[in-house]
N, CA, C and O atoms as a Tinker XYZ file with bonds, in Angstrom:
   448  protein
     1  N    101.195000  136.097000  130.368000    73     2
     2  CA   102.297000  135.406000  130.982000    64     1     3
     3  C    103.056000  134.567000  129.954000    63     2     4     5
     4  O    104.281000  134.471000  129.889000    81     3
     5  N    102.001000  133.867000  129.020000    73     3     6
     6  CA   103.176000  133.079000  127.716000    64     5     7
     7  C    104.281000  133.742000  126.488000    63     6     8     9
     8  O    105.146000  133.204000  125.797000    81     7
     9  N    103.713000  135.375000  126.610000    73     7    10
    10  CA   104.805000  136.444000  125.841000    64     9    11
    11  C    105.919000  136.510000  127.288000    63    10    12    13
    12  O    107.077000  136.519000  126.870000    81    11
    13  N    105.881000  136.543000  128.411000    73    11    14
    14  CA   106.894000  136.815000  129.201000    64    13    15
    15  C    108.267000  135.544000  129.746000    63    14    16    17
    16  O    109.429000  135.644000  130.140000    81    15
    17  N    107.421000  134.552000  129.511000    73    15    18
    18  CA   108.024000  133.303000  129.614000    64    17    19
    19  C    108.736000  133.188000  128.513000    63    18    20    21
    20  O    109.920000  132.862000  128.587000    81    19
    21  N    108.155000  133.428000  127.368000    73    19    22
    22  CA   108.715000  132.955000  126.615000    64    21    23
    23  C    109.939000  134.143000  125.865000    63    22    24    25
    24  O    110.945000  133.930000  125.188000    81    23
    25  N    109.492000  135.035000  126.206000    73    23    26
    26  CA   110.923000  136.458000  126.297000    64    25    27
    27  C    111.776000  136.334000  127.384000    63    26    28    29
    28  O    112.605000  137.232000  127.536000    81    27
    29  N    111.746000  135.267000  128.296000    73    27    30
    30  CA   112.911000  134.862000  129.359000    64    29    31
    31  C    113.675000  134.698000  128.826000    63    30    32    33
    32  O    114.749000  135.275000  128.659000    81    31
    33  N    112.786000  133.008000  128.090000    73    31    34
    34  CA   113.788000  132.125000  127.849000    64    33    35
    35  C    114.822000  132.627000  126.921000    63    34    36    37
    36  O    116.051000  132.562000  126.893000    81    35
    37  N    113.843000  133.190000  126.113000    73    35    38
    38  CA   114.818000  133.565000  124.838000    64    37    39
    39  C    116.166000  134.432000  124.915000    63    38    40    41
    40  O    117.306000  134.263000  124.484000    81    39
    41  N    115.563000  135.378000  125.614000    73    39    42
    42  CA   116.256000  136.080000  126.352000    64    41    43
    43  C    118.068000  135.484000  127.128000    63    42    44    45
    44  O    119.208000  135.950000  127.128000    81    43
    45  N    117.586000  134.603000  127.524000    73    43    46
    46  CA   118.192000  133.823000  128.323000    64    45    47
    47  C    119.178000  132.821000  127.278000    63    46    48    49
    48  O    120.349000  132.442000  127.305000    81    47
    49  N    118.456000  132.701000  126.709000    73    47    50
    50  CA   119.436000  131.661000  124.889000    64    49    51
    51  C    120.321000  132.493000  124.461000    63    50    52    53
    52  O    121.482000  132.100000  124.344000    81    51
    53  N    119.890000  134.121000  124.060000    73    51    54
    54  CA   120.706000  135.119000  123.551000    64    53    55
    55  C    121.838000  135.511000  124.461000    63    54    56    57
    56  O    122.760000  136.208000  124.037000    81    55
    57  N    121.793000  135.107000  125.623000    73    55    58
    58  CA   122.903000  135.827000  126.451000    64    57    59
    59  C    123.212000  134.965000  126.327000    63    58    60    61
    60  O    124.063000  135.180000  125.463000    81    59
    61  N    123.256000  133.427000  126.593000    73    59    62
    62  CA   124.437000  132.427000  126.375000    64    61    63
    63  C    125.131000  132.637000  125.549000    63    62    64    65
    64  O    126.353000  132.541000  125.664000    81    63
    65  N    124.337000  133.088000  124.156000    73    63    66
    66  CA   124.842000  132.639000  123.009000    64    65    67
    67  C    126.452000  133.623000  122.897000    63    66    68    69
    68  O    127.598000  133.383000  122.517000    81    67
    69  N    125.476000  135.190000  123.657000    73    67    70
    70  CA   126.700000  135.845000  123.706000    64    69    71
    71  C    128.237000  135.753000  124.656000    63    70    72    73
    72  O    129.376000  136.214000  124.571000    81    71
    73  N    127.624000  135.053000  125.376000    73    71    74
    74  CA   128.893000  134.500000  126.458000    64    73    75
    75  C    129.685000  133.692000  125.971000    63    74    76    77
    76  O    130.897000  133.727000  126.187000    81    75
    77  N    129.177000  132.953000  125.335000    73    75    78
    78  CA   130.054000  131.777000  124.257000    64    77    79
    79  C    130.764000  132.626000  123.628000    63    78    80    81
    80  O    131.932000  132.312000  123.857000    81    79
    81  N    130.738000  133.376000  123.074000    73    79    82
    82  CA   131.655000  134.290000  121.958000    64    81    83
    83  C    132.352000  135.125000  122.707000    63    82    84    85
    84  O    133.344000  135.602000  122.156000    81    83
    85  N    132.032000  135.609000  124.342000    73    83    86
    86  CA   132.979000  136.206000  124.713000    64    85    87
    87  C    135.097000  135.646000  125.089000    63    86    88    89
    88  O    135.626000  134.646000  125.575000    81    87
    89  N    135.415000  136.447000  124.742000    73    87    90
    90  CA   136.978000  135.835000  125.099000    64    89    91
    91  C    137.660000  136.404000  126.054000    63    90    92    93
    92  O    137.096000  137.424000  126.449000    81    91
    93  N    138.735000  136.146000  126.643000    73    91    94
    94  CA   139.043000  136.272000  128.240000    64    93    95
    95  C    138.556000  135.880000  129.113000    63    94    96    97
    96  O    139.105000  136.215000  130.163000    81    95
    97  N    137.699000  135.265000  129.209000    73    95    98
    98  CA   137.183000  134.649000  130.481000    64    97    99
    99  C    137.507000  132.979000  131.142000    63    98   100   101
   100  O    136.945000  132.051000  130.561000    81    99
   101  N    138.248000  132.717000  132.128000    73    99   102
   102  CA   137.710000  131.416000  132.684000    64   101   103
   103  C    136.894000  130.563000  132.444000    63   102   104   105
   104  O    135.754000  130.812000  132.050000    81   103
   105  N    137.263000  129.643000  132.606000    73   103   106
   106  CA   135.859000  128.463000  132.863000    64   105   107
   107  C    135.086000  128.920000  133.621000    63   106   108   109
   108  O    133.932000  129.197000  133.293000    81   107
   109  N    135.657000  129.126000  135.021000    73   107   110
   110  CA   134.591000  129.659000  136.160000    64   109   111
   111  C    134.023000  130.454000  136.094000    63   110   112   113
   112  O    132.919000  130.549000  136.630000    81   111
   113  N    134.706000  131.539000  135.242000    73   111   114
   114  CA   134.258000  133.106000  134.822000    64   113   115
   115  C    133.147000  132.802000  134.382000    63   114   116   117
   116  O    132.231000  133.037000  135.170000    81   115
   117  N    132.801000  132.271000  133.211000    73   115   118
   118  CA   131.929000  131.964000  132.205000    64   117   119
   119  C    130.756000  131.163000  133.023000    63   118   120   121
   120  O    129.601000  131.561000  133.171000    81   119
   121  N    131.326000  129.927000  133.528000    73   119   122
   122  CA   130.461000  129.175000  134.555000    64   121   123
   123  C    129.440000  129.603000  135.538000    63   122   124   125
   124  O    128.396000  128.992000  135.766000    81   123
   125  N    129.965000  131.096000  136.305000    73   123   126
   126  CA   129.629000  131.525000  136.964000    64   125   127
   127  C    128.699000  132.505000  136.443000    63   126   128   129
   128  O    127.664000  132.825000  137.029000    81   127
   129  N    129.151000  133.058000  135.135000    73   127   130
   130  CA   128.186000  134.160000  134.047000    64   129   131
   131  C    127.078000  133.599000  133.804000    63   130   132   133
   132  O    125.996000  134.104000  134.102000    81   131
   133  N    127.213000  132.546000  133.262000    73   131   134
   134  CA   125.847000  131.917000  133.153000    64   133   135
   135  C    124.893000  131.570000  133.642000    63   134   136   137
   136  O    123.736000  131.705000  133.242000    81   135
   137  N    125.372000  130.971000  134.779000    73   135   138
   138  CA   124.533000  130.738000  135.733000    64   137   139
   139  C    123.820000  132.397000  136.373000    63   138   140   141
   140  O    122.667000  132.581000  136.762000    81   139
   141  N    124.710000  133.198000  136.318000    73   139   142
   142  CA   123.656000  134.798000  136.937000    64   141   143
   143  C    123.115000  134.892000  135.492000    63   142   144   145
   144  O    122.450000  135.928000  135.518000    81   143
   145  N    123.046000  134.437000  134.396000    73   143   146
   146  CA   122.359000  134.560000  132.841000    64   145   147
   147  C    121.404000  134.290000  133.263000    63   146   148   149
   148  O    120.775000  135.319000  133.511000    81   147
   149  N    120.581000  132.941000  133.656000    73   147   150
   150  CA   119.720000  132.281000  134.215000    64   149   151
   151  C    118.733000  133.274000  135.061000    63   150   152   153
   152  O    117.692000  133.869000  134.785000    81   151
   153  N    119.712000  133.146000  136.437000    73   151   154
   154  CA   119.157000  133.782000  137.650000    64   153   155
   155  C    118.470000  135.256000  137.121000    63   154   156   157
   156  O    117.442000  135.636000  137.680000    81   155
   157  N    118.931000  135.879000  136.283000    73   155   158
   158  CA   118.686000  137.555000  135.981000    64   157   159
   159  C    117.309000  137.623000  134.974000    63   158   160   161
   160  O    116.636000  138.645000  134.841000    81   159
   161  N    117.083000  136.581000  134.426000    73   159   162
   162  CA   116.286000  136.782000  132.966000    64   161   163
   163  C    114.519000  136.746000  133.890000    63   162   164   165
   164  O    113.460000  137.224000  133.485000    81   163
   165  N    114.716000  136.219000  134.807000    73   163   166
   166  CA   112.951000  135.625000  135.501000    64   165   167
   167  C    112.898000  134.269000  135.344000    63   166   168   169
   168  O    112.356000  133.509000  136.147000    81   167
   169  N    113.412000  133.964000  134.395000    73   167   170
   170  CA   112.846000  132.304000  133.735000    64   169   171
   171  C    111.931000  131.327000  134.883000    63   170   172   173
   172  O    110.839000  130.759000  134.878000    81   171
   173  N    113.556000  131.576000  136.251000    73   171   174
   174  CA   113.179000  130.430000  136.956000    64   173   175
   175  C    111.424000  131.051000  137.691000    63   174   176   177
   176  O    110.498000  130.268000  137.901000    81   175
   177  N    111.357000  132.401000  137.932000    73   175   178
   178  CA   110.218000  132.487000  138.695000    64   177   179
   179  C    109.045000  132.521000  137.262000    63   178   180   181
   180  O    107.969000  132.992000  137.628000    81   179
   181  N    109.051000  132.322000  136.509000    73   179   182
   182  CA   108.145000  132.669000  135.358000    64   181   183
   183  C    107.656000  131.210000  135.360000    63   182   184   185
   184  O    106.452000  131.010000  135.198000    81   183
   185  N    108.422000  130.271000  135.516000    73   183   186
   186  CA   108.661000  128.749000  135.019000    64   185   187
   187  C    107.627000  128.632000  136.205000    63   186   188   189
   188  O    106.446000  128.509000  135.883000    81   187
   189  N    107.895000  128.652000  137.302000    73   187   190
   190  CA   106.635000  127.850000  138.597000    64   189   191
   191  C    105.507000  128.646000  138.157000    63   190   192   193
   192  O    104.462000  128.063000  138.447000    81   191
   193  N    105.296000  129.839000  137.524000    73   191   194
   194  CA   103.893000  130.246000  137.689000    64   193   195
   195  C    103.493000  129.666000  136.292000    63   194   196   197
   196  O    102.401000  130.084000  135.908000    81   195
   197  N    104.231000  128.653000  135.301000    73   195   198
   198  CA   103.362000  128.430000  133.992000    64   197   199
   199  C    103.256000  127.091000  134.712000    63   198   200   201
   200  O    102.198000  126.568000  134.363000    81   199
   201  N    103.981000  126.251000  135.656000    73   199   202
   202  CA   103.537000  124.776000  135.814000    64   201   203
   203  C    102.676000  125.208000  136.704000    63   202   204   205
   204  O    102.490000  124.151000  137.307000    81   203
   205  N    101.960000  126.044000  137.275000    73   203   206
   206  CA   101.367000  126.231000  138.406000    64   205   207
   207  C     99.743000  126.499000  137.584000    63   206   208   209
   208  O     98.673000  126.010000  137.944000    81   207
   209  N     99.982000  127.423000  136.399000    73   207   210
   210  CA    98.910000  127.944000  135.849000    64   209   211
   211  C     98.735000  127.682000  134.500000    63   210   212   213
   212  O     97.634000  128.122000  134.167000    81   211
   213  N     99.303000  127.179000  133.596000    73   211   214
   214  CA    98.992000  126.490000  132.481000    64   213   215
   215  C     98.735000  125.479000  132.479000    63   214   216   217
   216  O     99.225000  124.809000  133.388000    81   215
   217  N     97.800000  124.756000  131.445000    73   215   218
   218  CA    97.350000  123.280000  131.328000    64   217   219
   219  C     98.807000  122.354000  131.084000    63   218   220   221
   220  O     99.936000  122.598000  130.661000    81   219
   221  N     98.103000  121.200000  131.592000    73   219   222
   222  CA    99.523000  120.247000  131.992000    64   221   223
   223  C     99.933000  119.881000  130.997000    63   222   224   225
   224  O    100.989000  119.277000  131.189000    81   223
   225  N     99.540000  119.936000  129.539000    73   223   226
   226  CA   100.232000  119.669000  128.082000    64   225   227
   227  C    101.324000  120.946000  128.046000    63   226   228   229
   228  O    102.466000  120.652000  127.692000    81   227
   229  N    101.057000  122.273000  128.373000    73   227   230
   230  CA   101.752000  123.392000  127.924000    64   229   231
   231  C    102.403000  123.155000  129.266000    63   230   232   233
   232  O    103.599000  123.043000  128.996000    81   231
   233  N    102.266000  123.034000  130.420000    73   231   234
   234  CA   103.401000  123.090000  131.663000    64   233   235
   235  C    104.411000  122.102000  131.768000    63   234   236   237
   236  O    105.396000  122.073000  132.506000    81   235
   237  N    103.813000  120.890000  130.480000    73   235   238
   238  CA   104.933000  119.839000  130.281000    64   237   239
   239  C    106.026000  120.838000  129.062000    63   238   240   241
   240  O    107.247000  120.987000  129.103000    81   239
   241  N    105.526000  121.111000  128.562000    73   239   242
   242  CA   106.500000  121.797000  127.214000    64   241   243
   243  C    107.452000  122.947000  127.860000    63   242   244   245
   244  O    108.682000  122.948000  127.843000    81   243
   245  N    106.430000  124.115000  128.544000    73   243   246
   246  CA   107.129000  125.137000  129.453000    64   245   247
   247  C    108.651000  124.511000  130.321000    63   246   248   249
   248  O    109.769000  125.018000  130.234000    81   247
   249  N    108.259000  123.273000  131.146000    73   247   250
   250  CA   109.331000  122.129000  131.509000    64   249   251
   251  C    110.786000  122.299000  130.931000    63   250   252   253
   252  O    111.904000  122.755000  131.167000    81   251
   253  N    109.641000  121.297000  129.573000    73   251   254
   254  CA   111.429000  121.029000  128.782000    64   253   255
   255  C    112.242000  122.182000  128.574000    63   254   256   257
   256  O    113.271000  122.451000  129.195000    81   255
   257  N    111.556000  123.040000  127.390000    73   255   258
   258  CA   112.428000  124.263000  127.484000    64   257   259
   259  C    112.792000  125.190000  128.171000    63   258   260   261
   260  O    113.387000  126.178000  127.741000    81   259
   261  N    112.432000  124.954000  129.508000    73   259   262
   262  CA   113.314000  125.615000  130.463000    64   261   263
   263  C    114.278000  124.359000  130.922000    63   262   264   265
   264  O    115.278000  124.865000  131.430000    81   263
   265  N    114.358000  123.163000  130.942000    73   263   266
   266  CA   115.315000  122.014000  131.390000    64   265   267
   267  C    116.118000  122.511000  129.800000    63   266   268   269
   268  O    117.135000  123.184000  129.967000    81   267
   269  N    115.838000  122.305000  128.747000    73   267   270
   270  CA   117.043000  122.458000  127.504000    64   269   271
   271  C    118.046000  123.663000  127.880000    63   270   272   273
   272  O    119.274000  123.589000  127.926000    81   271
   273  N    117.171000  124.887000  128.160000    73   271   274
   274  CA   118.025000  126.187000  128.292000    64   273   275
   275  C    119.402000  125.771000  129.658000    63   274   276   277
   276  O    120.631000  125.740000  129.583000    81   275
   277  N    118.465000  125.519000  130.766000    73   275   278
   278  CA   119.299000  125.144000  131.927000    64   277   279
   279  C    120.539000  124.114000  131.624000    63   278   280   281
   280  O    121.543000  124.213000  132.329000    81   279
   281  N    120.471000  122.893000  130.342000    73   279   282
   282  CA   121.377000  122.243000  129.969000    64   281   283
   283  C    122.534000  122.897000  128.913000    63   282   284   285
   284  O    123.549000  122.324000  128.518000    81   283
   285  N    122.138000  124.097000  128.615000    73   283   286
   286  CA   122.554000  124.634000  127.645000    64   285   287
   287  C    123.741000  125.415000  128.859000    63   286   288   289
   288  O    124.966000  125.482000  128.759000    81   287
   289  N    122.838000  125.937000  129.979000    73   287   290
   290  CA   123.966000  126.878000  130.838000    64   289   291
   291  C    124.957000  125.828000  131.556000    63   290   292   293
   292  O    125.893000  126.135000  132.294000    81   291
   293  N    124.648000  124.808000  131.269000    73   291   294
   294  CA   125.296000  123.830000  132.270000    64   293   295
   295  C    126.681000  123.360000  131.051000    63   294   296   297
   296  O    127.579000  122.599000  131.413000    81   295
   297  N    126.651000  123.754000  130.108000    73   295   298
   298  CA   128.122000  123.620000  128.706000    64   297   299
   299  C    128.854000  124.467000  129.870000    63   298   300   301
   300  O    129.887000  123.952000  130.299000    81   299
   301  N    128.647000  125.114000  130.169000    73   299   302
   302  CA   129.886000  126.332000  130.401000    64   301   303
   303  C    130.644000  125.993000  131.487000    63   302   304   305
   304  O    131.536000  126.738000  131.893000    81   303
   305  N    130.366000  124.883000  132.030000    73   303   306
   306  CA   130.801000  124.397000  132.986000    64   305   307
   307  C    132.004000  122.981000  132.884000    63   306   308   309
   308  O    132.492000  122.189000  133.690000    81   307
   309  N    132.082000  123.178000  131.749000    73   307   310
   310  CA   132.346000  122.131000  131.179000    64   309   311
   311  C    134.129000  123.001000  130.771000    63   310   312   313
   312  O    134.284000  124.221000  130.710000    81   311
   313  N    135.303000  121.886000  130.540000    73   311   314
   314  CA   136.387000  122.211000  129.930000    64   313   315
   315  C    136.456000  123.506000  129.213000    63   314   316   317
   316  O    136.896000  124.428000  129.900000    81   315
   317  N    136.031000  123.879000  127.639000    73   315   318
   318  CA   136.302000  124.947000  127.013000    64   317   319
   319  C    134.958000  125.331000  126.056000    63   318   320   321
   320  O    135.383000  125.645000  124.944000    81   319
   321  N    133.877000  125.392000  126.094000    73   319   322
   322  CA   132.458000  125.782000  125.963000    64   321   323
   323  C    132.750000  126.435000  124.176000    63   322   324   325
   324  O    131.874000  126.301000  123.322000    81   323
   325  N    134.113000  127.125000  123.870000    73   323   326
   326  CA   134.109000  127.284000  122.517000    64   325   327
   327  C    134.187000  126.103000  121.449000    63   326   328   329
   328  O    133.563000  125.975000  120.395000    81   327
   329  N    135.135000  125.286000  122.036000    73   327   330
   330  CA   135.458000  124.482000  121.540000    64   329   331
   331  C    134.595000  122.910000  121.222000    63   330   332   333
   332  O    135.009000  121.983000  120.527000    81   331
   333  N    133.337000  122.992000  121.955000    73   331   334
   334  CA   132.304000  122.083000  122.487000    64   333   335
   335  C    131.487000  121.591000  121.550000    63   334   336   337
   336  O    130.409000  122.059000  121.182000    81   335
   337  N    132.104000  120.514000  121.131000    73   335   338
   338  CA   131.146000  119.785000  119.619000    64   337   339
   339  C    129.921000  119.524000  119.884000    63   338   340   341
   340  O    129.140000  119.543000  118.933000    81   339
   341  N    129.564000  119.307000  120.816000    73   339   342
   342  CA   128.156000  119.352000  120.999000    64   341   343
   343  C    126.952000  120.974000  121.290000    63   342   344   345
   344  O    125.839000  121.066000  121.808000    81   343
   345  N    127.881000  122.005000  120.662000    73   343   346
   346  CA   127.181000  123.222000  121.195000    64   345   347
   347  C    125.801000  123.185000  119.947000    63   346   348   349
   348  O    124.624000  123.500000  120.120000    81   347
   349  N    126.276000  122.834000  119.083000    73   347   350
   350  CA   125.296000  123.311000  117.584000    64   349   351
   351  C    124.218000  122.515000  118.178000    63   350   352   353
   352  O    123.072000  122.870000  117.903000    81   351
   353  N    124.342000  121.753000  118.755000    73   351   354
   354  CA   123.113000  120.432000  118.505000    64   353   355
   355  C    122.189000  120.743000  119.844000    63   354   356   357
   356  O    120.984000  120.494000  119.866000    81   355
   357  N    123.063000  121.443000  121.193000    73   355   358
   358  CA   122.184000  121.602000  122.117000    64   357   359
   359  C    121.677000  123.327000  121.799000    63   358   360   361
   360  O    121.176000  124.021000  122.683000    81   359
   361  N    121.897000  123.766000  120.532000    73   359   362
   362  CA   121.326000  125.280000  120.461000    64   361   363
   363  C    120.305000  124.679000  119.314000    63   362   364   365
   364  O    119.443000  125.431000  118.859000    81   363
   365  N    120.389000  123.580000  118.939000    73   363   366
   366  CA   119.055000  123.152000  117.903000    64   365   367
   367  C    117.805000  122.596000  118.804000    63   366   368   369
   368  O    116.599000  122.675000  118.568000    81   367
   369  N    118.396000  122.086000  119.763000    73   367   370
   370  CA   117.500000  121.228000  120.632000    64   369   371
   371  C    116.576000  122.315000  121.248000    63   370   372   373
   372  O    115.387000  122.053000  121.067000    81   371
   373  N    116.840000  123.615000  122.014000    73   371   374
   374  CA   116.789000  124.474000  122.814000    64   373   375
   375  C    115.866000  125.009000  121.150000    63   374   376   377
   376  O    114.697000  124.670000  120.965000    81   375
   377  N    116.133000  125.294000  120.800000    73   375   378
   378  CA   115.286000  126.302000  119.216000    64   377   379
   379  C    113.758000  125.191000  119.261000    63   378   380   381
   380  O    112.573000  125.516000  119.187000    81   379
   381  N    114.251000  124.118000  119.377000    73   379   382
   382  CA   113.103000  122.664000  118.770000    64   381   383
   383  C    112.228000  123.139000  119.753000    63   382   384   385
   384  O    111.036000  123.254000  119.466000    81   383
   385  N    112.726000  123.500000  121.123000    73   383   386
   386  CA   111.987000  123.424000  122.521000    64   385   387
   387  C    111.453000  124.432000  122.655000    63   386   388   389
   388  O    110.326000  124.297000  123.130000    81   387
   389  N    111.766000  125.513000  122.435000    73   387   390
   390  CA   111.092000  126.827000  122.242000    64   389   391
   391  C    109.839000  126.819000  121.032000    63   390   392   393
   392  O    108.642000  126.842000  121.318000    81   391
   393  N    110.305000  126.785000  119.836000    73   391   394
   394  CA   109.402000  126.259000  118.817000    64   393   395
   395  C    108.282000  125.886000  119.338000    63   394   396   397
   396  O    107.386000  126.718000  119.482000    81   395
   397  N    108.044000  124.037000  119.879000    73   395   398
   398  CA   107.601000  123.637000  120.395000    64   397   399
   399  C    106.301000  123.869000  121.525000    63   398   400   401
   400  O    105.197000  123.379000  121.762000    81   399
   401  N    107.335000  125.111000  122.128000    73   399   402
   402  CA   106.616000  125.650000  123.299000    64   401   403
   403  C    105.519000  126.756000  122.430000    63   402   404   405
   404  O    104.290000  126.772000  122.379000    81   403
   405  N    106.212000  127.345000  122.008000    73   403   406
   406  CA   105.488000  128.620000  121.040000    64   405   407
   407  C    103.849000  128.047000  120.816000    63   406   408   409
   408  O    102.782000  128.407000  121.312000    81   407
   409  N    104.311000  126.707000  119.563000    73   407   410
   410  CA   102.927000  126.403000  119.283000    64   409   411
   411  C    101.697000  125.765000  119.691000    63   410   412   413
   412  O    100.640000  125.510000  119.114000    81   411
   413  N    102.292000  125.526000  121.233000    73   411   414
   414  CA   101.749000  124.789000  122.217000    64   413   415
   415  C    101.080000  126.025000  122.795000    63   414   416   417
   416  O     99.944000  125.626000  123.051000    81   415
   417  N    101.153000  127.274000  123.135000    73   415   418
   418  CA   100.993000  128.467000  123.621000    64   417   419
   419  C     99.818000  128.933000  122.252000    63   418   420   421
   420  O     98.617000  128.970000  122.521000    81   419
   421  N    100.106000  129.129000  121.410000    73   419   422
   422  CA    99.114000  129.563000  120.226000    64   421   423
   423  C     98.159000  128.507000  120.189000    63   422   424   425
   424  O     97.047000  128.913000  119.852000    81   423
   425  N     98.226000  127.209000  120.437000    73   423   426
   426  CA    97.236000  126.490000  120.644000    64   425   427
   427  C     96.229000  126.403000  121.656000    63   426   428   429
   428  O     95.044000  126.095000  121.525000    81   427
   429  N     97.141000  126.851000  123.128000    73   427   430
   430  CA    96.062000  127.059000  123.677000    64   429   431
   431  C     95.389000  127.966000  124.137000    63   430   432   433
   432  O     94.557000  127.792000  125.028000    81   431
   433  N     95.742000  129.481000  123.398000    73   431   434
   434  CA    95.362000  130.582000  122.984000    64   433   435
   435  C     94.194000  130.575000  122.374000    63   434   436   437
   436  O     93.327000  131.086000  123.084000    81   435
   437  N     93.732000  130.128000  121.136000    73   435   438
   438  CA    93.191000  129.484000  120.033000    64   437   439
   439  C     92.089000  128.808000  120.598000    63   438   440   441
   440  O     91.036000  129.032000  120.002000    81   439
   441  N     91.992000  127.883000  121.777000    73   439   442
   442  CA    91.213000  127.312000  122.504000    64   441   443
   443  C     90.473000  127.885000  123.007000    63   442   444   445
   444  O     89.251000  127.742000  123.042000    81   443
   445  N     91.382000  128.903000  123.645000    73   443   446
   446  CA    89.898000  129.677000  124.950000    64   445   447
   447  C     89.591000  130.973000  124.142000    63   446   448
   448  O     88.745000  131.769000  124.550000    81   447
């Protein structure tokens, strides 16, 4: 389950990333893309079965980086998502959180 969660999310980072670069689209367009980005990848049903079934150090981490990604889909909602000085820093944050999660997952791999 921690290779599938964690191929959501990612999953789920890469299609933003590509929506951001798409051109022609609306705010809403985009707004609305993202949000089915989300909905389509599993994340959200992957996410209750790691707080449900991973130890509460890794279901806290599983958390964030699914709250970073979800803040990440929540730019697009925003004025003009290309133009968004804060994009670099919430795609570093979202990398930190994944990271994060990764070695939290190999750790408690490693354990049992």
């Amino acid at each position: 389950m921690y290779a599938e969660y964690l191929g959501a999310l990612s999953l789920t980072t890469h299609r933003l990333r590509d929506l951001k670069r798409s051109t022609g689209l609306t705010r809403e367009e985009r707004a609305k893309q993202a949000g089915e980005i989300l909905g389509s990848t599993d994340a959200y049903h992957l996410r209750y079965q790691m707080l449900i079934i991973a130890p509460g150090h890794l279901g806290d981490a599983a958390e964030h980086a699914f709250l970073r990604i979800r803040d990440l889909r929540d730019r697009f909602g925003g004025p003009d998502v290309n133009a968004d000085p804060e994009w670099s820093g919430m795609m570093a944050t979202v990398s930190n959180a994944l990271d994060a999660l990764r070695t939290a997952m190999r750790s408690d791999l490693a354990a049992n």
